[in-house]
C-alpha positions as CSV (number, residue, x, y, z in Angstrom):
1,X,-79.7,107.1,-10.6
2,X,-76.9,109.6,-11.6
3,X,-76.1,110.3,-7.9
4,X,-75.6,106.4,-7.1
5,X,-73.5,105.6,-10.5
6,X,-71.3,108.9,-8.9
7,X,-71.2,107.3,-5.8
8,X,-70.2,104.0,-7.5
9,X,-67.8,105.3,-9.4
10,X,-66.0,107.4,-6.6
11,X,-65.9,104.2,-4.4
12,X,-63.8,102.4,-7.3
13,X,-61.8,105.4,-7.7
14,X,-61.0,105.0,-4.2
15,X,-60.6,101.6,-3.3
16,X,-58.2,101.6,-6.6
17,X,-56.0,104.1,-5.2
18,X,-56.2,102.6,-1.4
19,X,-54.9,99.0,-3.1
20,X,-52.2,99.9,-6.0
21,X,-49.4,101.9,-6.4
22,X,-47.4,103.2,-9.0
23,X,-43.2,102.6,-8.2
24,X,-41.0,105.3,-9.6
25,X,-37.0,105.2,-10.5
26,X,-35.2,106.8,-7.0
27,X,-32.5,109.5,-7.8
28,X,-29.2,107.3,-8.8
29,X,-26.0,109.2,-8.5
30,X,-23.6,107.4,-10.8
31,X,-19.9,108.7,-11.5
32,X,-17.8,106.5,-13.0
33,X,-17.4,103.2,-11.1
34,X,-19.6,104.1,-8.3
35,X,-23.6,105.2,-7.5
36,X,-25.1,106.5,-4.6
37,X,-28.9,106.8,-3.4
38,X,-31.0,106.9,-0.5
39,X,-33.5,103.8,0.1
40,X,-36.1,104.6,2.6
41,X,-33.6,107.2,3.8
42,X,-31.1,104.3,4.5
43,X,-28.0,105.5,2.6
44,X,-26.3,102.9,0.0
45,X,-23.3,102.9,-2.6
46,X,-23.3,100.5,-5.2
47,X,-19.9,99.3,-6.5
48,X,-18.8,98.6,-10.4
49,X,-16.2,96.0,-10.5
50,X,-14.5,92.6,-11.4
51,X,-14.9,89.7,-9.6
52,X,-11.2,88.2,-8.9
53,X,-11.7,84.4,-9.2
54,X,-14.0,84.3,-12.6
55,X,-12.8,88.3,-13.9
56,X,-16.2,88.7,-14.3
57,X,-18.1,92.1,-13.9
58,X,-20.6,92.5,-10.8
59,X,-21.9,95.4,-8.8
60,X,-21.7,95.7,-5.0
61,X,-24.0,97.2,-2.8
62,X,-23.4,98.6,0.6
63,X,-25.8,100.1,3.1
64,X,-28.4,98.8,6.2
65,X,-27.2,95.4,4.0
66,X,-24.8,94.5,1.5
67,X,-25.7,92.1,-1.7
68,X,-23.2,91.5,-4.7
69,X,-24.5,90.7,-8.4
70,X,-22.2,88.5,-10.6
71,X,-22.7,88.6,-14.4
72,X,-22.8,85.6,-16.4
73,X,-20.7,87.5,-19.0
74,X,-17.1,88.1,-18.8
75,X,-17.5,91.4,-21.2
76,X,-20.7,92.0,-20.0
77,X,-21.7,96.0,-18.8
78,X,-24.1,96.1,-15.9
79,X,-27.1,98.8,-15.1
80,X,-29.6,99.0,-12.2
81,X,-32.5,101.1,-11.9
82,X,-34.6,101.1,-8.4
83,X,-38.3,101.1,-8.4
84,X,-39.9,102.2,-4.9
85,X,-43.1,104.2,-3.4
86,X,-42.9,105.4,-0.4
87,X,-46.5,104.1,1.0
88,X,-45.3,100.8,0.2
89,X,-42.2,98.7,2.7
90,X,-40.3,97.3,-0.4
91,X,-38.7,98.5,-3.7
92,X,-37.2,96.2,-6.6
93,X,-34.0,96.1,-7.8
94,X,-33.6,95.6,-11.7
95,X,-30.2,95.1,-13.0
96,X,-30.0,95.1,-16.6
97,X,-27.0,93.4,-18.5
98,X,-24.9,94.2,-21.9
99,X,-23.1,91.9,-23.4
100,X,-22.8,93.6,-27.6
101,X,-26.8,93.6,-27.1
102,X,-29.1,93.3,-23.8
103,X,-29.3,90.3,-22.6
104,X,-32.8,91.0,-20.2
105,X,-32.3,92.1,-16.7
106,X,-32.7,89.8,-13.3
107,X,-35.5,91.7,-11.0
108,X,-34.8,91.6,-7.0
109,X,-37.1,92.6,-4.1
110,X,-36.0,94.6,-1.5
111,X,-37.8,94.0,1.4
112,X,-38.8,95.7,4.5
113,X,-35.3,94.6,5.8
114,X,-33.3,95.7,3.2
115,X,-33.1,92.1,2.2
116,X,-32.2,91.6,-2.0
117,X,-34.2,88.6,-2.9
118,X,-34.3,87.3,-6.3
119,X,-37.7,87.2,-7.9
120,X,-36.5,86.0,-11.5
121,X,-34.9,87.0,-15.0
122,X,-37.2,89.3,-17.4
123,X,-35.9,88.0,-21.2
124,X,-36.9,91.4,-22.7
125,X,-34.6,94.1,-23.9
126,X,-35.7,97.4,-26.0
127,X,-35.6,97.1,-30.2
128,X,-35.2,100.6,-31.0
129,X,-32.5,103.3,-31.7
130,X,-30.9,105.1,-29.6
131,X,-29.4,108.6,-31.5
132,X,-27.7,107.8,-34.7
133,X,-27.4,104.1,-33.8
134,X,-28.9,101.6,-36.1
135,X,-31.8,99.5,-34.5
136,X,-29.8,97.5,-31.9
137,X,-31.6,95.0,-28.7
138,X,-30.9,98.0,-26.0
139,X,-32.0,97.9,-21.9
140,X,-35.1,98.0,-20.7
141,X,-34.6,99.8,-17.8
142,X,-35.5,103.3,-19.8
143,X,-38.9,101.8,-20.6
144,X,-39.7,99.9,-18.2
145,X,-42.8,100.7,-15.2
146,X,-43.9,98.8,-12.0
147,X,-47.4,98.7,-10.7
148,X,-48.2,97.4,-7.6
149,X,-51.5,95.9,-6.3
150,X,-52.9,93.2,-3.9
151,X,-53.3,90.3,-6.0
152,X,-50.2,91.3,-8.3
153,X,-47.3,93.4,-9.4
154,X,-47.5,94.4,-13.0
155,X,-44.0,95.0,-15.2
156,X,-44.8,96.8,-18.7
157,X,-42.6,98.3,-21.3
158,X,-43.3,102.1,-22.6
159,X,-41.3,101.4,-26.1
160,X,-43.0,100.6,-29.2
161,X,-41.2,97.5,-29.6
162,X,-39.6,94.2,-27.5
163,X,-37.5,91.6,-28.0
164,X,-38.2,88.8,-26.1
165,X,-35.3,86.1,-25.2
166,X,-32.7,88.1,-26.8
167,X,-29.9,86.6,-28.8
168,X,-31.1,83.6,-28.2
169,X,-32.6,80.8,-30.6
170,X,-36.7,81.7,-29.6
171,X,-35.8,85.5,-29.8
172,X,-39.1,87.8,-31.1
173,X,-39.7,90.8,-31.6
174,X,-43.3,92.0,-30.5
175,X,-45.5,95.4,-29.8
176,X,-45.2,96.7,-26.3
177,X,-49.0,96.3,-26.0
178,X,-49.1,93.0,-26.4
179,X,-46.8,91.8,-23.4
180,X,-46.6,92.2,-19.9
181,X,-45.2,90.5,-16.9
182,X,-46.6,89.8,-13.5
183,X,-45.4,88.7,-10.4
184,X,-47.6,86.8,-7.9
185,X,-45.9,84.5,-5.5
186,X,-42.7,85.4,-6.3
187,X,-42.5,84.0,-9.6
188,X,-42.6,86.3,-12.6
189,X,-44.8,85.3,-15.6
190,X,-44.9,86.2,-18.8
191,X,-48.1,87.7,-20.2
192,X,-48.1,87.9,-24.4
193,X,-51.1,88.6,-26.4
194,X,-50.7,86.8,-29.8
């Protein structure tokens, strides 16, 4: 009996780590108005501007393909952080946006063809402090960890607390543990445990 529940339990093990993956942040090189990294050992620069027609901020990214994000904002300060494994033929792209307090960030894939397709806007931002700064609606992209599997691609927060929707009228602030979101289809959902 103890040699089949080992047996069982290595095979689970096994089949767990065969079928989901854990995507880290890639090494970002940021100075000033410009970042450089490596995707899949394709090299890409990524941009800091203003848009000319609406003065509005955006980020443009050059490589194997070239996207361009425009803010919504006109004030707004942009962030990306890059998720990616290398046993796996896509990354996400997760650009978070500032505007006086976050304002959630809008997730992309990145496919096997280096194309960015947008997957959807996670409404969450970090309540916490950050040094001697009062408790303020801050990014997520410090907190936040992807974890890929077969059926679905799991996007959790490693802060105590959330805001969901922030600065908006159905803004809420909730534990970490209690909310997640998933993507199947392409279509993030929201997961919250009341």
């Amino acid at each position: 009996m103890r040699k089949l529940l080992t047996i069982t339990l290595m095979l689970i093990i096994t089949t767990t780590c065969l079928f989901s993956q854990t995507l880290d942040k890639i090494s970002i090189e940021k100075k000033s108005s410009e970042a450089s990294f490596s995707l899949n050992k394709e090299k890409y620069k990524a941009y800091f501007g203003i848009t000319n027609e609406s003065r509005r901020p955006k980020i443009q990214f050059s490589g194997k393909t070239n996207f361009t994000y425009d803010s919504q904002f006109q004030d707004a300060k942009l962030d990306f952080e890059i998720f990616s494994n290398p046993k796996l033929n896509f990354s996400y792209l997760v650009i978070n946006t500032y505007f006086g307090i976050t304002m959630g960030a809008e997730v992309y894939l990145i496919d096997k063809d280096y194309q960015f397709i947008p997957l959807g806007h996670l409404p969450v931002g970090a309540y916490n402090c950050i040094g001697d700064e009062k408790m303020n609606y801050n990014s997520i992209l410090s907190y936040l960890s992807i974890f890929y599997t077969k059926e679905k691609t799991y996007f959790s927060f490693e802060v105590p607390l959330i805001v969901l929707n922030p600065g908006q009228t159905t803004e809420q602030i909730v534990e970490s543990n209690k909310i997640h979101y998933t993507l199947v289809d392409r279509k993030l959902k929201r997961n919250l445990t009341e």
